[in-house]
C-alpha positions, -999 to +999 in steps of 0.1 A: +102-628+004+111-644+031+083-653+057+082-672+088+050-693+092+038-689+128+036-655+128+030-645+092+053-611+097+086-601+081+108-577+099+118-548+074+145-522+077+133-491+060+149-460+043+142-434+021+156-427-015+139-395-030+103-388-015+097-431-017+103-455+012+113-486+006+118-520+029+143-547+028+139-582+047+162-572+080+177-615+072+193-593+042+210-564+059+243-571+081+248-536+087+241-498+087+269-477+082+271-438+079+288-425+044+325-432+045+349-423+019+344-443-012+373-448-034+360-450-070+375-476-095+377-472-136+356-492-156+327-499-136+285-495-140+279-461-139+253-473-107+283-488-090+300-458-067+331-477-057+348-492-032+349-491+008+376-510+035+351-521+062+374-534+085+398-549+063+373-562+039+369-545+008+334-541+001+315-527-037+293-499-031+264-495-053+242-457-051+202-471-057+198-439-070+216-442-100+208-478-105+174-471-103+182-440-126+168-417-104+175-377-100+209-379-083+216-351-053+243-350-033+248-367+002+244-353+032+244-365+065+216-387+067+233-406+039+239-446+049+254-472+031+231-507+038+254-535+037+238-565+021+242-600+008+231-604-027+235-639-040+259-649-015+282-617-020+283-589+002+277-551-015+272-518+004+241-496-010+237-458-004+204-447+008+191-411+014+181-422+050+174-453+070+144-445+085+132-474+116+131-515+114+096-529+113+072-556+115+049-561+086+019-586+086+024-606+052-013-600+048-002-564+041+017-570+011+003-564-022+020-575-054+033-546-074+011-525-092+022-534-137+022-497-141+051-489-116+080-467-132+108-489-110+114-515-125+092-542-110+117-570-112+133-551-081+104-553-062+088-581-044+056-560-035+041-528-018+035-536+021+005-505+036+016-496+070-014-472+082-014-446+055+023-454+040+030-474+011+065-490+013+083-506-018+098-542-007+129-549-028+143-577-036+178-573-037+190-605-052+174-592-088+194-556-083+222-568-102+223-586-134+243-617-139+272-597-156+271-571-133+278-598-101+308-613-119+318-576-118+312-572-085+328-607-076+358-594-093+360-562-077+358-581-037+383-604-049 
């Protein structure tokens, strides 16, 4: 998690996947993109949805959905694709909805419960905003190390 000191707050952008909302540190995120065609490629994770062109860069496209194996439905149009940096490489993620970008007090973050059906290597902690829970990801652990080289290999 990434924190700055004076202020003890991380700025989150927040979207939905199911009925769960879930937060990413905004340093992560380059851009918000509605659903754009998404050319599929054999031999891939079944998580991984396929390939975009964002403006002449092809970028991987992964559905947290599947790779969190949950029930799949189909998009719609509140359907964004996040794009992030994961170790250094940068992946598009489909999300039901981006919902707002906010400010969390660190003091508000909990480590995750052990009894959580995601697995909690994706998640850095639960932040309580008023009466909502959201689930802070940490996307660098979303992909294994076999699953990057995949991904390195797909961007070129």
């Amino acid at each position: 998690m990434e924190h700055t000191t004076s202020e003890q707050e991380i700025q989150l952008v927040t979207f939905r996947l199911a009925s769960e909302e879930y937060g990413l540190p905004i340093t992560k995120v380059q851009e918000i993109n509605r659903l754009v065609p998404v050319t599929k490629l054999p031999q891939t994770p079944n998580f991984m949805e396929g390939i975009i062109n964002l403006r002449g860069r092809i970028i991987p496209v992964i559905d947290l959905r599947k790779r969190f194996e949950m029930v799949i439905s189909d998009h719609d149009d509140d359907t964004r694709i996040i794009i992030v940096e994961i170790n250094g490489q940068v992946v598009g993620v489909t999300v039901d909805a981006v919902t707002e970008v906010i400010s969390l007090h660190t003091a508000n973050i909990e480590p995750p419960p052990a009894t959580v059906a995601l697995d909690s290597k994706y998640i850095d902690g639960v932040g309580k905003i008023n009466d909502r829970l959201i689930i802070l990801l940490d996307i660098d652990k979303i992909l294994t190390d076999q699953e990057e080289l995949t991904v390195k290999k797909i961007s070129g």
